[in-house]
N, C-alpha and C positions, 0 to 999 in steps of 0.2 A: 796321611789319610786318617779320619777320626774313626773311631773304634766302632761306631753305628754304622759305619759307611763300608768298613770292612768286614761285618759280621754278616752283611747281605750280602756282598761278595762271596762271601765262603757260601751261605744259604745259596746264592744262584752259582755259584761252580758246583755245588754238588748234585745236580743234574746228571742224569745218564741220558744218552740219546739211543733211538733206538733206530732200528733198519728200516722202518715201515716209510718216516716224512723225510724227505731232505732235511738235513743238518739245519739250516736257513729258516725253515717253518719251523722246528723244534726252538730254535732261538728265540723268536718272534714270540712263539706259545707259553716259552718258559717264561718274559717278560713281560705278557699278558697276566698272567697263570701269580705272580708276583702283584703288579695291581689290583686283582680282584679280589685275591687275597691280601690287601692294604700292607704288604711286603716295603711297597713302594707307595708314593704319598703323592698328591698334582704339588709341581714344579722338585720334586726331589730326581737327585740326579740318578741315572741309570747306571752299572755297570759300565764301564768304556770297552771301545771294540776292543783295544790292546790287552785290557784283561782278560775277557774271553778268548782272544787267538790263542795269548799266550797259555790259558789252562788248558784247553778243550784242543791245544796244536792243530787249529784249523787254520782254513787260508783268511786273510782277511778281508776278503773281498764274499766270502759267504757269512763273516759276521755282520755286515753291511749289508748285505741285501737282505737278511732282517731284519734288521734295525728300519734301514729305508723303508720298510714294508709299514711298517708302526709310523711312520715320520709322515709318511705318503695318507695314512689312515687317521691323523690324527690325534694319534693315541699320544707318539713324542716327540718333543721339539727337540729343535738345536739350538745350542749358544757358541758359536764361532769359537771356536781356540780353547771353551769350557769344556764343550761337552754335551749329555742328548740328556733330555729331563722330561718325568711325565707329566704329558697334557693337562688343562683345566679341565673338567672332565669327563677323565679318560676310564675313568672307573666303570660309571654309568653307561656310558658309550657300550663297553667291553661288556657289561652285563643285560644288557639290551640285545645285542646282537649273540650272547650265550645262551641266553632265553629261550629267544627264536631257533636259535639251534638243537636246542636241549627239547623244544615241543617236537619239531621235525623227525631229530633222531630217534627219539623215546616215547614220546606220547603217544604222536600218533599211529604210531605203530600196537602202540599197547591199545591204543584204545580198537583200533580193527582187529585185532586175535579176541580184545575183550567179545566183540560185536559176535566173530565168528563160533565163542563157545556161552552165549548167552550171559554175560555175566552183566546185571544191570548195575548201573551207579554205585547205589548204595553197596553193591556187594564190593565191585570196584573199591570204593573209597576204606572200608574196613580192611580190604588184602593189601592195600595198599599201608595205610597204617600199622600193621601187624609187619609188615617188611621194615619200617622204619624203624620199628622197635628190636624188631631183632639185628638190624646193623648198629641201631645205635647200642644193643648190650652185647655185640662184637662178636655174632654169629651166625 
């Protein structure tokens, strides 16, 4: 195994899963989660399930069914006897549909509390700025 190949290995075993999604979605999320943070490259190989079973001592048939899930979606191929590699792409893809998630979950929510306590645009757009500043100086 080349040493770039094994250092992502170790970046994706050192995931924790948590109780909330099935094991299977957290898989899937963490491979995604690896693409869109260019972790992973289009046609570079994935993690293999036997790695994951083996770290993560899950069955193998739950590391497949997220793998399958990305393979089903586009996201990564197979190469018979190689192995699962990511999509042409799968980047864009993944961030296309985070997007639209990221408006649903968060926006539009914030922007109907914004409606409910009168806060126009512009005031919007300044609280909003003033947040970014303060995460980005780490508080």
């Amino acid at each position: 195994m080349q040493i770039d190949t094994a250092i992502k290995v170790v970046e994706y075993l050192s995931y924790q899963f948590n109780d909330k999604d099935p094991i299977y979605i957290q898989i899937k999320r963490r491979i995604e989660d690896q693409i869109v943070n260019n972790q992973l490259a289009e046609h570079e190989q994935i993690p293999s399930t036997t790695e994951m079973v083996n770290y993560y001592q899950v069955n193998h048939i739950t590391v497949s069914k997220g793998v399958n899930l990305l393979v089903d979606e586009g996201i990564v191929y197979k190469k018979r006897g190689i192995g699962m590699f990511v999509a042409e792409g799968a980047r864009e893809k993944l961030m296309k549909r985070r997007k639209g998630e990221f408006i649903a979950r968060y926006i539009k929510p914030m922007l109907k509390e914004a409606d409910k306590l009168n806060i126009n645009s512009a005031e919007l757009k300044q609280m909003i700025k003033q947040a970014k500043e303060s995460v980005k100086n780490g508080s």
